[in-house]
C-alpha positions as CSV (number, residue, x, y, z in Angstrom):
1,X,-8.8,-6.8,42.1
2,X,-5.6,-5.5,40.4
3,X,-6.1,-3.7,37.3
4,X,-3.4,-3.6,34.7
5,X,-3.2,-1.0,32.1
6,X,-0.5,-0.9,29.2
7,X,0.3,2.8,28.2
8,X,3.3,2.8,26.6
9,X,4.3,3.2,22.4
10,X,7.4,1.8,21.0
11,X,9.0,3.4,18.3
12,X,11.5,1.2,16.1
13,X,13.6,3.0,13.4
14,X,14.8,0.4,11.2
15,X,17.9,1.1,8.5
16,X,18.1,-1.6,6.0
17,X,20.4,0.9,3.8
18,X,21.8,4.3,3.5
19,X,19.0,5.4,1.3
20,X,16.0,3.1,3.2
21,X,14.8,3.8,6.7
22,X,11.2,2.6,8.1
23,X,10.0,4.1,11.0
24,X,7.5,1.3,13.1
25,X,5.4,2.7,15.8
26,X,3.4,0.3,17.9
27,X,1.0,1.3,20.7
28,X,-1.1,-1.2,22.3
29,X,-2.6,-3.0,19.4
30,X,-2.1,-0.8,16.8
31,X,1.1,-0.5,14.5
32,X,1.9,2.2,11.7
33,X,4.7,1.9,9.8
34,X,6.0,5.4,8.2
35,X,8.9,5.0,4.8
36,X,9.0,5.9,1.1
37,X,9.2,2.4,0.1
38,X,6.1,0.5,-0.3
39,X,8.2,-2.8,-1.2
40,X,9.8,-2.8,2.6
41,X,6.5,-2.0,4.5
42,X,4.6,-5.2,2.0
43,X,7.9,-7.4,3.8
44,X,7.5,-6.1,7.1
45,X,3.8,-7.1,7.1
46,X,4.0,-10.4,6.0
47,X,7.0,-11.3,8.2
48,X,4.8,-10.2,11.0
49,X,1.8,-11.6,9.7
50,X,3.6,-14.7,9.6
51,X,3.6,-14.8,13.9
52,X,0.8,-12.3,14.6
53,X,-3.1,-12.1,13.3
54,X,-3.4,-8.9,11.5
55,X,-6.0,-6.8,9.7
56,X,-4.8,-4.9,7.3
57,X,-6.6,-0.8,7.6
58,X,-4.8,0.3,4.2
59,X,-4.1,3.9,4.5
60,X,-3.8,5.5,7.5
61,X,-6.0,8.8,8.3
62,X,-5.8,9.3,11.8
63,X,-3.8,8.1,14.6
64,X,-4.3,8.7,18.1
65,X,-6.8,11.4,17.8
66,X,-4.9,13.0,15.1
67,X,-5.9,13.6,12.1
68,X,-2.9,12.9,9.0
69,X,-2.5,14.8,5.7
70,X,-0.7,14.3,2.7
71,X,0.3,16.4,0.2
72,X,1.9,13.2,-2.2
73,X,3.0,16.1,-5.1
74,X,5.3,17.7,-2.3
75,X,5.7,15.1,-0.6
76,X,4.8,16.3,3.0
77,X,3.3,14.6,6.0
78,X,0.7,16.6,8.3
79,X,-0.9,15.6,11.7
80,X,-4.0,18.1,13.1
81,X,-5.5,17.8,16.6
């Protein structure tokens, strides 16, 4: 019995313009999608809704095992372990 197991996370850094960037990380079957533009991430998911079936988990709060904070008025992106 072979037994196959996927570790890997791809990271895609995706420049539509000098002042937008959208940084896409996938691993296994989960996806986050990092930018200041709320418009670009909306057309990101439904292009790949469009070819993949996705559930939507709103507003990420912790990604693989680490916890994120947000301090919106600052503007500033935490992770914890």
């Amino acid at each position: 019995m072979v037994t196959l197991r996927v570790t890997m996370t791809v990271v895609f850094i995706i420049e539509s313009s000098m002042w937008f960037f959208c940084i896409f990380v996938l691993y296994i079957d989960d996806m986050m999608t990092v930018t200041v533009d709320m418009f670009e991430v909306d057309k990101l998911k439904a292009q790949l809704n469009k070819e993949f079936e996705m559930k939507d988990l709103s507003v990420a709060k912790k990604i693989l095992g680490m916890k994120i904070y947000r301090d919106r008025q600052e503007e500033k992106l935490f992770l914890s372990q």
